[in-house]
N, C-alpha and C positions, 0 to 999 in steps of 0.2 A: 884189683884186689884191695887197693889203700879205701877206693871209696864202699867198697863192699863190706867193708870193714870199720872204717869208723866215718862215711858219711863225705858228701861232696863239699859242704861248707868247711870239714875240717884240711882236706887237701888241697883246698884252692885256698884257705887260708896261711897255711904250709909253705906254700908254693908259690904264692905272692910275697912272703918275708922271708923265703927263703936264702935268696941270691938276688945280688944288685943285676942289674940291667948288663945284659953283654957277656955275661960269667954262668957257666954251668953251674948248675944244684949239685951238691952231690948228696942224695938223695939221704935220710935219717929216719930209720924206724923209731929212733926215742923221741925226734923232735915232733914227729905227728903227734906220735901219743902224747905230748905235753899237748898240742895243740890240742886235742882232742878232751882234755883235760879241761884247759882252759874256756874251751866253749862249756866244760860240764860249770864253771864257776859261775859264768853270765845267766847260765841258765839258772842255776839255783838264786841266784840275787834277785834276779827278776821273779822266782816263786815265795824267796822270803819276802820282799814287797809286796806281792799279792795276799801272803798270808797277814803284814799286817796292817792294810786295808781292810781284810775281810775280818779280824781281829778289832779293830776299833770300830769298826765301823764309818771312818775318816774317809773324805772324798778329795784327793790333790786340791790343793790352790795355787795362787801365785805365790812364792818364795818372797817375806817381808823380812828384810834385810837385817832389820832391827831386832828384830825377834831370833836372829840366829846365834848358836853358839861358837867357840870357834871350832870345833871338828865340824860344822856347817858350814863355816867360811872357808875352810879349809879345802874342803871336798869341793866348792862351787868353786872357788881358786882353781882349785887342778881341770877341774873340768872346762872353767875358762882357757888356761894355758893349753890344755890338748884343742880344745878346738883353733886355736891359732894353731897351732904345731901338725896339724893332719890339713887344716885347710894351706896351710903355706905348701908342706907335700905334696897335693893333689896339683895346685897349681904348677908348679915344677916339673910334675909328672914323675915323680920321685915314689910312686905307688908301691914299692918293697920296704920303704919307712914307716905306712902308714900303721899293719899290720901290730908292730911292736909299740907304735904310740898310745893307739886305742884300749889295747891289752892292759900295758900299765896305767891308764885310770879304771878299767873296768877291777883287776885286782885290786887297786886301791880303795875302791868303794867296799871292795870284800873285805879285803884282809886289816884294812883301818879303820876308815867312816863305820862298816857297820857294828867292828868288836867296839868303839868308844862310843855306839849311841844306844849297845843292847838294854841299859838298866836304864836311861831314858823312856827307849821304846816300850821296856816293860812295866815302869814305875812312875813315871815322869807324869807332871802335869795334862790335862788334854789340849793346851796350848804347845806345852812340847812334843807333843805324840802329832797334833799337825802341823807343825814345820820339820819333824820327821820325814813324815810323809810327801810335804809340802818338794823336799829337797830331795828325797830319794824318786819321786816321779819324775822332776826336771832330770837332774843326772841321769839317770837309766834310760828315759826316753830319747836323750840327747845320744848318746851313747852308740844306742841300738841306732840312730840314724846316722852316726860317724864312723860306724861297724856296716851295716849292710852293702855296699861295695864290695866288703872283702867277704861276709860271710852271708849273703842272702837271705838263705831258706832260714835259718835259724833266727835269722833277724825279727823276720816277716811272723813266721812265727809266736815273739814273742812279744812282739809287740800286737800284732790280734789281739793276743791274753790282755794286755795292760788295755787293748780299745774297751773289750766287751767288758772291762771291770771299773774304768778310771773315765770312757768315751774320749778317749783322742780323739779330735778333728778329723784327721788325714786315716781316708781310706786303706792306706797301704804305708807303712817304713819307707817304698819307693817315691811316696807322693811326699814327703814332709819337706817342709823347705831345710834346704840346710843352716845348719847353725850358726850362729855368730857369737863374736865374743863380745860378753854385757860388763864393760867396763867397770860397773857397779859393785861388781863379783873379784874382780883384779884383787890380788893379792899376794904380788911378788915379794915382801918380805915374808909375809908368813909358810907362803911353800918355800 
């Protein structure tokens, strides 16, 4: 019913953060629905990038350090710390923490990074409009590759969208190497 309902990536989302290792779930119809909610945030982040690619007409580059503001630094910070923090899980086998690590950088891309860069994105020089972009490709693609373990199809998905419009390398979200953390990006005072 749960998957016929709101989808298998949202239940095995669920249900991989639901209960540590050894302990029954006890089962939550609101906490799906928040899950199921949450997949709807990634999804739209990933469609606001695509709109404003297809809006400038900006094509990703590499992230120049120099060039970034600090809600750039900020977001590439967090996004460094989550990848330490889901790859130390993984390693551990601690796979019910990962669920909740990932979540809270992908809402922080929403609910922070992107309300402090809207009058950039929409006013901003075209050198700010591509480290924009430049930043919101790294992070979202990174993302979606430190998310697709726990939510696949959705993953897969939506990174297709970001190949046929940005050309990612990698075949598939499943073929991407995983991430590392770019020391360069470190920024434990500021997070």
């Amino acid at each position: 019913e749960v998957i016929d309902k709101f989808g298998a990536d949202t239940f095995r989302y669920y249900m991989i953060g639901g209960a540590a290792p050894g302990l029954d779930i006890n089962y939550n119809q609101d906490d799906v629905g928040l899950c199921y909610r949450n997949l709807g945030v990634l999804w739209n982040l990933v469609q606001y990038f695509i709109d404003q690619i297809e809006t400038t007409g900006l094509k990703p580059g590499t992230v120049k350090k120099e060039k970034l503001a600090l809600e750039d630094r900020y977001i590439l910070a967090k996004l460094q710390e989550t990848v330490a923090k889901t790859t130390t899980a993984f390693e551990a086998y601690n796979i019910n923490e990962i669920p909740h690590i990932v979540e809270g950088l992908f809402l922080e891309i929403s609910r922070t990074y992107v309300q402090q860069i809207r009058e950039r994105a929409a006013w901003g020089s075209d050198a700010e409009k591509q480290t924009i972009v430049d930043v919101l490709c790294k992070v979202i693609s990174e993302t979606l590759v430190l998310f697709a373990p726990i939510a696949p199809f959705i993953t897969e998905e939506l990174y297709q969208q970001l190949r046929k419009r940005v050309g990612l390398a990698a075949e598939s979200v499943h073929h991407c190497s995983w991430p590392v953390v770019e020391k360069r990006f470190v920024d434990e005072k500021l997070l």
